[in-house]
N, C-alpha and C positions, 0 to 999 in steps of 0.2 A: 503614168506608168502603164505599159501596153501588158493586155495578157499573158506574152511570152516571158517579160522581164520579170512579170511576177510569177511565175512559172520557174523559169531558173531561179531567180532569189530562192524560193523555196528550195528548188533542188541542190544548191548550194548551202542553204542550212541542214539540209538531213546527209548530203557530205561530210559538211564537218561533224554531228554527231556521229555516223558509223565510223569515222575514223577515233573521234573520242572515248564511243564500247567499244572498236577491236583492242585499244588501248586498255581502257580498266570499265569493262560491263558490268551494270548496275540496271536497276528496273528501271528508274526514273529515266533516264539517258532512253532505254528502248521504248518505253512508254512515249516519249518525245520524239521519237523519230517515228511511229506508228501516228500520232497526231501531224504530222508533217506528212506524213507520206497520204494520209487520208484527205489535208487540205489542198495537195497536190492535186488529188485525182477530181478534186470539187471544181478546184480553177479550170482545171484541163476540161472537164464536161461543160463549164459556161464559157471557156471559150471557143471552146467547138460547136455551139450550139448554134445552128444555125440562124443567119442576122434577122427572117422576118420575126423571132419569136424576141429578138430582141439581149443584145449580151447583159450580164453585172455589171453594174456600175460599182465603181472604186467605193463610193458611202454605201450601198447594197451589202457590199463581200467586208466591210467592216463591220457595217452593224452584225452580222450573220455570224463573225469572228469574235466578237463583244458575247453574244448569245450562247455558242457551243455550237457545234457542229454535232 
């Protein structure tokens, strides 16, 4: 799976929850989309990160996800 596809995946999971709270808002639901929105902006910095310094590796951005962010 390339950066981008995990990239959209993501963006397409914090889709469907804002479409879920504009429906019936609850903390948990916005709490889940600020966790989405924040591993958003982690993929987007390692895949922009320039290639001598070397990008995430798929087991890297798991383990990291297994841990917390």
């Amino acid at each position: 799976m390339t950066g981008k596809e995990v990239i959209d995946s993501f963006n397409n999971a914090w889709r469907a929850l804002a479409k879920q709270y504009t429906d019936r808002p609850d903390e948990s639901t916005r709490c889940a989309m600020n966790l989405i929105a924040k591993m958003i902006g982690e993929v987007e910095s390692q895949v922009n990160r320039p290639r001598k310094e070397g990008q995430i590796t798929m087991d890297e951005w798991l383990a990291m996800l297994q841990e917390g962010i």
